[in-house]
Steps between C-alpha positions, in 0.01 A plus 500: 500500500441809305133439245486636182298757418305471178291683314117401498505647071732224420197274549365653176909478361670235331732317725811347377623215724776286487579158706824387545600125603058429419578067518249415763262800480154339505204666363195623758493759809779668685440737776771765618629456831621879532303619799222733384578459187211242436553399120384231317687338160311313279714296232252385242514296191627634150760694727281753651484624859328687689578740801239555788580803684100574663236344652165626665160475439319704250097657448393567159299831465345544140714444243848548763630273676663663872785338618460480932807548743479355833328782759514357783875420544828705479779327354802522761785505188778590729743175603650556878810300604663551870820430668527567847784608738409639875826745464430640180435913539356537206301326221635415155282496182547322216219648227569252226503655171327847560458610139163589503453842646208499667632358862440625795662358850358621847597450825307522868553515843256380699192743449727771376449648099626325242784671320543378131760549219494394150723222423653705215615771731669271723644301171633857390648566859699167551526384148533804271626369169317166534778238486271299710200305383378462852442779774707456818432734805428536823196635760501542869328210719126574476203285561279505159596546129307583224572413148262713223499493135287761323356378148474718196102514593557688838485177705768392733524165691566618806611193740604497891732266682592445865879461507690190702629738798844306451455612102876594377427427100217487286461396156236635266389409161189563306303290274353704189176307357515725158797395302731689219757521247511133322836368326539160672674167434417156668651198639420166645658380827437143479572439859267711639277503228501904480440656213684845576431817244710795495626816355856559316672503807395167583424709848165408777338234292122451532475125557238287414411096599223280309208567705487094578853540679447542885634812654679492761318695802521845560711705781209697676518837382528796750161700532417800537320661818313710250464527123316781352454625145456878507431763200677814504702324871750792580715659784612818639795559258376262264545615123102567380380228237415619155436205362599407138408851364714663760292792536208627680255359338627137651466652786125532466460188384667292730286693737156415397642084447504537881126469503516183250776317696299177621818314657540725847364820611764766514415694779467205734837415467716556851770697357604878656387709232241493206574305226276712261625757280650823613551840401781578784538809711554831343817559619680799380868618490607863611772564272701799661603820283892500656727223608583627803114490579444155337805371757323679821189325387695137498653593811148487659437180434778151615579276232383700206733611223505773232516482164667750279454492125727703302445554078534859464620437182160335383199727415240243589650386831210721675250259327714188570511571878139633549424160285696260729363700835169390398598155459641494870219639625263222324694251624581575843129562572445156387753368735301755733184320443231692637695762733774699544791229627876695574641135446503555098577846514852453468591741222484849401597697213665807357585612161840656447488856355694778428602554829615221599746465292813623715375239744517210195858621416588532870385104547694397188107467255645590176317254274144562410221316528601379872326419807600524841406432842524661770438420921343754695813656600589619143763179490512306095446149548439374146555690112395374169570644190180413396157632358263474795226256350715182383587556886135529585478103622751529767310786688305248698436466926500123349839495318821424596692835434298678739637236750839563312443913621427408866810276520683788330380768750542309797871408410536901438338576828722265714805596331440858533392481899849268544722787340330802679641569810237675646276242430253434816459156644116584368646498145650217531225261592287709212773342262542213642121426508451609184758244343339212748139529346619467146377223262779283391497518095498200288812620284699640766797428362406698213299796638759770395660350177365542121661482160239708316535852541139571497422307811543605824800602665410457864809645771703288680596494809764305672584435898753380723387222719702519772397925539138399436535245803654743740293764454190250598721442837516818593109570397349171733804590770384868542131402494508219786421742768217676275212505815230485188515261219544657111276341295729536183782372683300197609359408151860520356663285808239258395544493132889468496490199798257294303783576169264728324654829616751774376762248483304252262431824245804642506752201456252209436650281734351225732691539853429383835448627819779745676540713773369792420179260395443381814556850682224641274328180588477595919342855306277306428403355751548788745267661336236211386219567737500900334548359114211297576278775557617732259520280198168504365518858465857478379390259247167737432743771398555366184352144438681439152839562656478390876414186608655381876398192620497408882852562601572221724331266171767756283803360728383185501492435159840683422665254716333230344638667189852540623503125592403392118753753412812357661750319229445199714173516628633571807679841662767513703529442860503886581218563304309168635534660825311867355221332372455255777535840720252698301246192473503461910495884584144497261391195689578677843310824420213264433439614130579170326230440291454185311720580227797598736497166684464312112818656351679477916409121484660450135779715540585280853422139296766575242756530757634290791684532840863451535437110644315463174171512694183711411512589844388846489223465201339224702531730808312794318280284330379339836422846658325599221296140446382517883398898485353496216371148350496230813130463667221443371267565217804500279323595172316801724868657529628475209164683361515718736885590409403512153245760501778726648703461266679836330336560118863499422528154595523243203249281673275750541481384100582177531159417692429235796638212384837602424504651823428206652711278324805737585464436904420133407851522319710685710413232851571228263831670393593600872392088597736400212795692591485299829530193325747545266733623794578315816643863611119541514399263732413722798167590289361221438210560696478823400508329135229241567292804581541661169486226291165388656388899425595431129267227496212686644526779268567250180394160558641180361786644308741214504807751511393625878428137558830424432635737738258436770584116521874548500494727785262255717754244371763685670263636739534081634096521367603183259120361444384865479760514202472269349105550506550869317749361263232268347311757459786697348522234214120492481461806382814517266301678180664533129633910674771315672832396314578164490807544665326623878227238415822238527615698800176489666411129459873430549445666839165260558720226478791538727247643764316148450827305502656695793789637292362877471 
């Protein structure tokens, strides 16, 4: 429920409300039950009220009395809901009502930094015109969040949260304690006995109850790991805080209130960089004195663009453009931070002149003021007939048309190598790569298309599937018998297997495996012992655009993917066959890590054997159970396992426990799969085995119970069984559904009566 947000001056206003249906309002106390909001209503005699919006303590100093806040605590205002689904990819965020501006969202991998955006830049990205009260998008899986507001004083709540690692939505709201703009009406609900106030639209009504009525007792709210309050909190790429004045001299202020700030010591907050204020690097611009040198100089440099204003026309564009440089160098060094960083130096710039203007009729620029940009190769990607500062906000390493540019200049680069014939297998995986590492934008849809003339035209640049297909044949064909693994060619295999290649950018489709996937696949793994020790300096290269995981992890998981993928949860039989092929020849060469035989065992559960067995799950699951988890000191294994795990691995996150509770889960699952089928009955000593390993690493859960006594049941153990299944029922808690607490005391009985 969205709060209202008042305004603490209407306490010294006359308020003007009205109460509709008012039979059965009784004098006395009412207290809002609007989380956060913490109001009081007083309804007095001679129909007079009163509205309590504050309370604290208070010192009186001389002749003024000093009105305390609370120092030792930090309110946590932000409301977290979750919903959970183990296949979700991603993570959905509901922000509920994001009007305020001053929202920041952050997200964390394990110890990496925390990269935030401002909500209103991700409103403006997948909600442009605002037709939505509420801001819908999405973020990758990570492990922490952080949710910041930053007040007018300089302060921000800044507040962490460990994620569920099954997290697929999460719902945010946030309480305001200071409350505005006051035109309300009333109304009783006798039934309830709410007394509900509201604006016009009738809209998120603060409610109140007689403080004498019991409430009823509140759902726990979600804490925080951490909740700070910071002055002057900030971020590389983080807009500088000018406070109300919005100038310097805010600056300077909100600099020294550092020193005064009683509720938490800036600089011993764990955060990557310095939360104090910041001048930024002096970065400066080399603005070149003829195009063709300003192109050579963005040649020099991948994924940088040039920007060519032309307003010959205007006697003051000299000023205009030496103006906006300035601006782009301020803020780029404060994206910068303290040093020069080639990650925001994404732009540069060039001012059209009298010589350039055969080029500008040759390109079709016959409308002045316009700006357009150029790659490195001289190639226009985008024009504007526009002045160059109402264009000013979009030249940002942060916004969205500069990922709007790479998608552009990829497309050109891919359909350019596909129509020159003498393009070298070299050039190909250059284009092919460089479409694979691309971002995918939040309006793709939309990326080329505008009705207003003065926005961007960005080119367009269509492709036929079936060609683009082919020509990846040919490339992964010719380069089977390559004696030394190309690094490029390896980072784009990986990116379009796992459905986040060429083929996702260019045609935004979701396919699933093929042929020529699973040839590129045994590249892969050809190879895997030489991509293993040349990745970290692959990766070193470039750190902002390469980032290559383990292979054999990188198969793995685009398997895994490819499984979710399928219309039916399920491939065919040919392809069953491909991955069952691809698991075993990674088992064989001895590199299955942990995560290999994870995804191998779910991708074998979710099928079964032609008798309708599990035949050859329970097989692979039995080798693996005896080599790697039978003996003893179970507990000493598994650690011992989980301190090798990959830092790719989710459980590397995830921690102990969950690790533990997966091999706890997977015997019991394996033990359960040889009761439900008689097909099965071959293991069932295999199955008493695992089930009794469930129980060692989880004791007393009454779902492993269950399993364990039905197998001893059909084991011929009947006492044994009928022993475990009292336990089973013992230890029913309020986490099991009714309906298997039935099952499992139904179970009790016809083992007791003989009839099981």
């Amino acid at each position: 429920m969205r709060n209202f947000i008042w305004s603490v001056s209407l306490l010294f206003a006359g308020i003007s409300i009205s109460f509709a249906q008012t039979n059965g309002i009784e004098k006395g106390t009412y207290l809002s039950t609007n989380k956060g909001g913490k109001i009081k209503l007083n309804l007095l005699d001679n129909n007079k009220y009163e509205l309590v919006f504050y309370s604290g303590g208070y010192e009186i100093k001389g002749d003024s009395l000093v009105f305390l806040k609370n120092q030792n605590t930090v309110n946590n205002r932000f409301d977290l809901s979750f919903a959970k689904d183990k296949k979700a990819k991603k993570i959905k965020i509901k922000f509920l009502n994001p009007s305020y501006y001053s929202f920041y969202i952050g997200t964390q991998k394990g110890t990496e930094t925390v990269q935030y955006q401002r909500l209103s830049d991700i409103k403006a990205k997948v909600d442009p015109d605002y037709i939505k009260t509420d801001l819908d998008f999405e973020i990758d899986k990570v492990d922490f969040l952080y949710l910041v507001y930053e007040e007018y004083g300089g302060k921000s709540d800044v507040n962490k949260y460990a994620l569920p690692k099954d997290a697929s939505e999460i719902t945010i709201n946030y309480d305001f304690a200071v409350l505005n703009d006051l035109n309300l009406a009333g109304s009783f609900d006798k039934n309830t006995k709410e007394l509900k106030i509201s604006d016009q639209t009738g809209k998120d009504p603060l409610v109140f109850v007689n403080e004498k009525t019991p409430l009823p007792e509140k759902t726990p709210s979600i804490i925080p790991l951490e909740t700070q309050n910071i002055t002057n909190w900030t971020y590389p790429g983080k807009d500088p805080y000018y406070g109300d004045s919005y100038g310097a001299a805010a600056v300077d202020s909100a600099v020294v209130a550092v020193d005064s700030v009683a509720v938490v010591d800036a600089a011993a907050v764990d955060y990557p960089y310095s939360t104090s204020a910041y001048s930024g690097y002096a970065f400066k611009l080399k603005i070149e004195n003829s195009l063709d040198k300003a192109i050579k100089a963005t040649k020099e440099t991948p994924k940088k663009f040039l920007v060519i204003y032309a307003d010959n026309k205007n006697n003051t564009a000299k000023e205009t453009f030496d103006a906006f440089v300035k601006d782009q160098e301020t803020q780029t060094g404060y994206n910068m931070y303290d040093k020069y960083d080639p990650l925001y130096d994404v732009y540069n710039y060039y001012l059209a002149g009298n010589d350039d203007k055969k080029w500008l009729k040759n390109n079709k620029i016959t409308n002045e003021p316009s700006i357009v940009i150029l790659n490195g190769k001289g190639d226009v990607l985008a024009i504007a007939k526009s002045d160059l500062t109402s264009k000013q906000y979009q030249f940002s390493y942060y916004g969205d048309f500069y990922r709007k540019l790479l998608r552009a200049d990829a497309f050109l680069s891919v359909d350019k190598t596909l129509k020159n014939k003498k393009a070298s297998d070299a050039d190909l995986i250059q284009a092919f790569n460089k479409a694979a590492l691309l971002e995918i934008s939040y309006d793709y849809d939309s990326a080329y298309t505008s009705e207003d003339p003065t926005e961007f035209v960005i080119s367009k640049t269509t492709f036929d599937n079936k060609e683009v297909a082919q020509t990846w044949k040919k490339l992964i064909e010719a380069h089977q018998k390559d004696k030394n693994a190309n690094m490029f060619l390896v980072e784009t295999i990986v990116k379009e297997i796992k459905n986040q290649g060429f083929t996702k950018q260019l045609f935004n489709e979701d396919r699933i495996l093929n042929d020529t996937d699973f040839l590129a696949i045994d590249y892969l793994l050809k190879h895997s012992d030489e991509i293993e020790s040349k990745r970290t300096t692959f990766n070193g290269t470039d750190s902002s655009i390469h980032n290559l995981e383990n292979v054999i992890s990188e198969i793995s998981n685009a398997l895994q993917q490819n499984l979710y993928a399928s219309q039916d949860g399920l491939t065919g039989e040919m392809n069953k066959e491909k991955i069952n092929s691809v698991y075993k020849k990674i088992i064989a060469s001895g590199k299955g890590n942990f995560d290999v035989y994870r995804n191998y065992f779910y991708y074998l559960s979710q099928i079964e054997d032609q008798d309708g067995s599990k035949t050859t799950y329970l097989k692979e699951f039995s080798t693996y159970f005896d080599n790697t988890l039978a003996g003893p000191s179970p507990i000493e294994k598994l650690d011992a396992i989980f301190g090798g795990l990959d830092s790719s691995s989710s459980y590397s996150y995830d921690g102990w426990n969950s690790f533990k509770l997966y091999h706890s889960d997977i015997c019991n699952n394996a033990a359960w799969a040889v009761v439900l089928k008689p097909q099965n009955s071959n293991f069932i000593k295999d199955a008493i085995k695992w089930s009794e390993y469930s129980l060692v690493i989880s004791k007393n859960n009454p779902y492993y119970l269950d399993t364990l006594a039905q197998l001893y049941y059909k084991d011929g153990q009947t006492q044994k069984a009928i022993e475990t299944q009292v336990l089973a029922v013992k230890y029913i808690t309020s986490d099991v559904d009714e309906e298997t607490a039935n099952q499992m005391k139904e179970v009790l009985t016809k083992m007791s009566n003989g009839t099981y």
